[in-house]
C-alpha positions in Angstrom: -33.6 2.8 9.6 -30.5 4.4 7.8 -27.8 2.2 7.1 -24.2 4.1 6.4 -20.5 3.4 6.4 -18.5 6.1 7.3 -15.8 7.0 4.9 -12.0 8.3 5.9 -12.8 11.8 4.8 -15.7 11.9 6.8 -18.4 11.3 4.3 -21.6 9.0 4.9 -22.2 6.5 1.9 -26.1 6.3 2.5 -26.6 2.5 1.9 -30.4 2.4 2.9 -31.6 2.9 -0.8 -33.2 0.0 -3.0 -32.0 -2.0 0.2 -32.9 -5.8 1.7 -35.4 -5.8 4.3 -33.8 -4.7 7.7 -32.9 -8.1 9.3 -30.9 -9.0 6.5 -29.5 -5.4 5.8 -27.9 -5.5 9.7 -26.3 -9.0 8.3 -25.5 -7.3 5.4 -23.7 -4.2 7.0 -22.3 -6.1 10.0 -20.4 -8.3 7.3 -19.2 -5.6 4.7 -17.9 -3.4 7.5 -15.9 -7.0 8.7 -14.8 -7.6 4.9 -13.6 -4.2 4.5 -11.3 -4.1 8.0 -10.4 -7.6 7.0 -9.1 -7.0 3.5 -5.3 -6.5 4.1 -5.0 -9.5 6.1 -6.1 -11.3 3.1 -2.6 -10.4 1.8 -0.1 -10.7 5.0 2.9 -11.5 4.6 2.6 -10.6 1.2 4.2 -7.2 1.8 6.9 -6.6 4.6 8.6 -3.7 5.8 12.3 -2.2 4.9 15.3 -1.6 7.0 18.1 1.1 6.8 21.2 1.0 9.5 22.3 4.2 11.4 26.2 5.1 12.1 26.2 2.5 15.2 24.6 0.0 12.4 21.6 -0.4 14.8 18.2 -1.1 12.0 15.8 1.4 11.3 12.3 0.8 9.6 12.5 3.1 6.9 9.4 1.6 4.1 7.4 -1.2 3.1 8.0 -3.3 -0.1 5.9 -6.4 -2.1 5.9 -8.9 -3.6 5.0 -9.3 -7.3 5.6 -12.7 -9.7 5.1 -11.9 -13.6 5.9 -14.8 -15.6 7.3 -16.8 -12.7 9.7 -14.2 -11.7 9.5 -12.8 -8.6 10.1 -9.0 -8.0 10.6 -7.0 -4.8 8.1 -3.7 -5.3 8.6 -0.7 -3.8 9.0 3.3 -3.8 12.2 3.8 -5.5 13.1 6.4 -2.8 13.0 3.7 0.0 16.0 2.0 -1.4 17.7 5.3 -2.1 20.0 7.1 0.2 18.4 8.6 3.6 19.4 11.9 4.1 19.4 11.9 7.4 22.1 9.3 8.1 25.1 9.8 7.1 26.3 6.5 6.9 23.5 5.2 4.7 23.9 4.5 0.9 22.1 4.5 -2.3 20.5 1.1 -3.4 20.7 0.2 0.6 17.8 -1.2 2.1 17.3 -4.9 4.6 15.0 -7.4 4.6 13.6 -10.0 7.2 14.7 -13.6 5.5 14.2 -16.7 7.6 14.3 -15.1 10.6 17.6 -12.4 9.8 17.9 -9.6 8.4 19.0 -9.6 4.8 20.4 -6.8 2.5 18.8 -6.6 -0.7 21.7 -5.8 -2.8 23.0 -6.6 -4.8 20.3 -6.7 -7.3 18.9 -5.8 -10.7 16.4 -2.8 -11.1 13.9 -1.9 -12.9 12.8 1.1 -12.8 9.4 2.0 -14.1 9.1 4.9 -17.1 5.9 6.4 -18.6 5.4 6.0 -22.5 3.9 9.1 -23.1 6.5 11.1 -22.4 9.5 8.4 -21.0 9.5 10.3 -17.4 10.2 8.2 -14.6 8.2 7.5 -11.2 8.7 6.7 -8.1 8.8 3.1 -7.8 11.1 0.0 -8.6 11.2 -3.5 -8.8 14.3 -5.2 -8.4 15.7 -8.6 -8.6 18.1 -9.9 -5.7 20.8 -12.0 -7.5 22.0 -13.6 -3.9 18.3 -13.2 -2.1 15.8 -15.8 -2.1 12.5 -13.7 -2.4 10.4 -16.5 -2.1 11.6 -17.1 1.7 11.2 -12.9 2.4 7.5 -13.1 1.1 5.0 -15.7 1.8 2.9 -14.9 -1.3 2.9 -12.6 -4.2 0.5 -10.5 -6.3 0.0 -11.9 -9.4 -2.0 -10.7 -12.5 -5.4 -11.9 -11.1 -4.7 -10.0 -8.3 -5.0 -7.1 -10.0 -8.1 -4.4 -10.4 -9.3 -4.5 -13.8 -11.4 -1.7 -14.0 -11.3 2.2 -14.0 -10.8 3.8 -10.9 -13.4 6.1 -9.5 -13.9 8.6 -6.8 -16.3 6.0 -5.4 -13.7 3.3 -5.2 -12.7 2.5 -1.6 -8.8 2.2 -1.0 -6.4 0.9 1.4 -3.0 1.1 1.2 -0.8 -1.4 3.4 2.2 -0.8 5.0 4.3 -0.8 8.4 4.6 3.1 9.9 7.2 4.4 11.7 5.7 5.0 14.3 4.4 1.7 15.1 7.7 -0.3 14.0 10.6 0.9 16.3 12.7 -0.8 18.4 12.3 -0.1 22.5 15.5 0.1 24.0 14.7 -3.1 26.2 13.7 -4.9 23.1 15.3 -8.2 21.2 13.7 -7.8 18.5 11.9 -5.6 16.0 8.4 -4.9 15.6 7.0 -5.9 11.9 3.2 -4.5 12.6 1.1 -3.6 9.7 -1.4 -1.2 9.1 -3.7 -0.1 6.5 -5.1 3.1 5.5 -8.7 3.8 3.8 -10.2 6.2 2.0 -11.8 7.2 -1.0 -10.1 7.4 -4.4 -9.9 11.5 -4.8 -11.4 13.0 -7.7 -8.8 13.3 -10.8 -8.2 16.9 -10.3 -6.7 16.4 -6.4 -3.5 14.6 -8.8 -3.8 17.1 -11.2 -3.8 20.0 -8.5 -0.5 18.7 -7.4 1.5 17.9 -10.8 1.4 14.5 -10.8 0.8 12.5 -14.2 -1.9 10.1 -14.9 0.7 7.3 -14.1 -0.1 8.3 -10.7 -3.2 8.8 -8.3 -4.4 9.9 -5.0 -6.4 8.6 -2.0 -8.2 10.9 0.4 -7.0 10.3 3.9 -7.3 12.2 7.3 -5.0 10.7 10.1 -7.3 12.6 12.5 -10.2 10.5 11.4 -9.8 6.7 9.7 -11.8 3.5 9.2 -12.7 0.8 11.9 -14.9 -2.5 11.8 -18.1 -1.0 13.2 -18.5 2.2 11.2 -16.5 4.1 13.7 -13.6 5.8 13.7 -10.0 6.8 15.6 -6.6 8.6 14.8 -4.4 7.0 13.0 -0.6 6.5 13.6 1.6 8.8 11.3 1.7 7.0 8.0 5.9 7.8 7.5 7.4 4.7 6.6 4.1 3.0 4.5 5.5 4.7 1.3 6.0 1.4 -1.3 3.6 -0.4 0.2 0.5 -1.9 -1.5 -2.5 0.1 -2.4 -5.9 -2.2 -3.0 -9.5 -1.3 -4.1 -11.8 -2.6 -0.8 -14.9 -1.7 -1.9 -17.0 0.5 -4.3 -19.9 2.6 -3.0 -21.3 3.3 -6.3 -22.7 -0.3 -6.0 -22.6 -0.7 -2.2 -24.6 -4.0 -1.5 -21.7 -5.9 -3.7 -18.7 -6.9 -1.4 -15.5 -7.1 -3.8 -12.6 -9.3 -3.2 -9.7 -6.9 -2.5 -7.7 -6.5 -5.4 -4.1 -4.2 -6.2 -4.2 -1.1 -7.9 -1.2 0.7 -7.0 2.0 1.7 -5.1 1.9 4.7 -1.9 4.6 6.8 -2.6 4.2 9.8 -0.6 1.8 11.4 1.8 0.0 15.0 1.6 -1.4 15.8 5.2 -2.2 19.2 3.8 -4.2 18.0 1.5 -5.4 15.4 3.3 -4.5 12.4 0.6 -1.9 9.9 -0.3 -0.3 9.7 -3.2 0.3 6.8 -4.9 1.2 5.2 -8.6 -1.2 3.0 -10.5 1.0 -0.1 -10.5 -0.9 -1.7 -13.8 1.9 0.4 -15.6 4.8 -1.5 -13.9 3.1 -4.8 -14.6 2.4 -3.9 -18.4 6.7 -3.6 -18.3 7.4 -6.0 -16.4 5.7 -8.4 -18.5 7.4 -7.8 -21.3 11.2 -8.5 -19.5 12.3 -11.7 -20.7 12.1 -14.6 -17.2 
């Protein structure tokens, strides 16, 4: 018998080799295909999505953010172009984005930002983390990443991802409705090879995650089209799994931020968010 999982770009990971005897293999499989659907609910409420208002100041989901503590100080995380202006409402300003708080929506601002730069060559990225100075961000998250949370080790094409968020597409309001929808999803794939970021100018602050919204991940090795991934930018990106030692089940950890999506070239991209910590732990608390 040949036990496989079936990847998000449509490749098998043949699992059969060196492998338990078959009673204990369908265990085996049954349970690593639960862990890997599972792994983003090990972190809800963790990471929540973000609200614009349009000229009628109706809300719009417009992102995701998290939540990160470093030195007991708690940071919202999230693609710095979430909280920048939208240019497709007028009204909308820059810095402007709402969060759910005990029940109400919140603004952010104001707030301190930090705004994450490269050594190398002291280019910026794509994500923040800022500091409400009126918000309570311990009531808008009910946990946060922390530094054992985090991946350790070097990422490899082998490595599978999911990145977390709320899409648009899932998150609007019905006309009839009271209240807005706050439904996550989560994306998986394989980390692409290192020469998918380079192919599209990004730095090595920055990686990429093969996707196809025509064909993703579900508990039983299947698979079924995903919603449009608009609105998951700034949302968390974890390491699920890693076929190059496939009988091992990992506990999910965080690895990065999604910052933008490639459907052409079927991948996310996203920012290895080890660099923000590294800065962020240096910031007085």
């Amino acid at each position: 018998m040949n036990f496989a999982l079936q990847a998000a770009n449509g490749k098998v990971h043949d699992m059969s080799k060196n492998s338990p005897p078959h009673s204990e293999m369908d265990k085996l499989s049954s349970d690593l295909a639960g862990q890997i659907s599972n792994a983003p609910k090990h972190f809800a409420g963790w990471y929540v999505p973000v609200f614009k208002t349009d000229p009628q100041d109706a809300p719009y989901h417009y992102g995701t953010a998290f939540g990160v503590e470093i030195n007991d100080t708690p940071y919202l995380v999230t693609a710095a172009h979430v909280l920048a202006k939208d240019p497709n409402n007028v009204s909308d300003g820059s810095g402007v984005g709402l969060v759910f708080c005990e029940g109400q929506l919140r603004e952010l601002s104001p707030y301190d930002q930090i705004r994450l730069t490269i050594p190398a060559d002291g280019s910026t990225v794509d994500v923040v983390a800022v500091r409400p100075r009126s918000l309570d961000l311990r009531k808008v998250f009910s946990g946060f990443f922390k530094v054992e949370h985090v991946f350790r080790d070097n990422l490899r094409p082998n490595m599978y991802l999911a990145a977390c968020g709320f899409p648009e597409t899932k998150n609007r309001r019905a006309t009839w409705a009271q209240t807005l929808a706050q439904r996550p999803y989560a994306y998986f794939g394989l980390a692409s090879d290192d020469s998918m970021r380079v192919a599209l100018g990004f730095n090595g602050a920055h990686f990429c995650l093969d996707f196809d919204v025509r064909w993703t991940f579900r508990n039983g090795f299947g698979g079924f089209k995903a919603p449009a991934p608009h609105g998951i930018s700034g949302g968390p990106v974890l390491v699920v799994h890693d076929f190059g030692d496939p009988l091992r089940v990992l506990s999910p950890r965080l690895i990065g931020v999604g910052i933008e999506t490639r459907q052409k070239m079927k991948c996310f991209v996203c920012v290895d968010l080890r660099y923000l910590l590294t800065e962020l732990s240096r910031l007085p608390s």
